[in-house]
Structure formats: C-alpha cells, structure tokens
C-alpha positions, 0 to 999 in steps of 0.5 A: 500500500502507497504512504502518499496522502490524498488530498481528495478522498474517493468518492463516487466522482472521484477515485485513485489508485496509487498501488497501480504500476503506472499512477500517474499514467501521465506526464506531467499530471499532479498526484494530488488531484489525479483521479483513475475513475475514468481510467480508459476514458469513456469521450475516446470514441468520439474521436475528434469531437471529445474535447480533449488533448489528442493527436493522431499518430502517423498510423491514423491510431488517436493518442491521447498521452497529452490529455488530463481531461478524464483525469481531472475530478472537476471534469466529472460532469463533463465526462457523463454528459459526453458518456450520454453523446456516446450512448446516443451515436450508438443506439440503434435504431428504431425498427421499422413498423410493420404495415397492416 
C-alpha cells in the first residue's frame, strides 16, 4: 500500500489508485488531484469531437498521452454528459413498423 496522502478522498466522482504500476499514467499530471475513475476514458470514441488533448499518430491510431481531461475530478460532469453523446451515436435504431 502507497504512504502518499490524498488530498481528495474517493468518492463516487472521484477515485485513485496509487498501488497501480503506472499512477500517474501521465506526464506531467499532479498526484494530488489525479483521479483513475475514468481510467480508459469513456469521450475516446468520439474521436475528434471529445474535447480533449489528442493527436493522431502517423498510423491514423488517436493518442491521447497529452490529455488530463478524464483525469481531472472537476471534469466529472463533463465526462457523463459526453458518456450520454456516446450512448446516443450508438443506439440503434428504431425498427421499422410493420404495415397492416
């Protein structure tokens, strides 16, 4: 168990995990305010329109290494609203209605 305080605790909008081999998993991230409850972010399908800091790599793969958004606890409401656009694109669609 890591013996690095937390200045925030865990919570339903917030969660760390500093046993985990790679916290923080990005550079230049504050331990302090750092928050692993959206670990894979959940905005990644939505390529470019996620909002957040990306890039593409030469091989068309996004690469989100640069990008704290999920990361952030104060972005926690940003994050559901974007997790609800996700669940609208992948709805399917109404069937048809049948004629009588």
């Amino acid at each position: 168990m890591s013996d690095h305080p937390c200045t925030i605790p865990n919570s339903s909008r917030f969660f760390q995990n500093r046993d985990c081999a790679y916290f923080p998993c990005h550079k230049g991230a504050d331990p302090a305010t750092f928050s692993c409850l959206f670990c894979y972010c959940p905005l990644y399908a939505l390529g470019e329109h996620c909002g957040g800091n990306y890039r593409y790599t030469a091989g068309g793969i996004k690469s989100c290494e640069a990008c704290l958004v999920p990361h952030r606890p104060d972005n926690y409401d940003r994050i559901l609203d974007g997790s609800r656009l996700v669940c609208e694109l992948v709805r399917r669609p109404p069937a048809p209605e049948a004629e009588s």
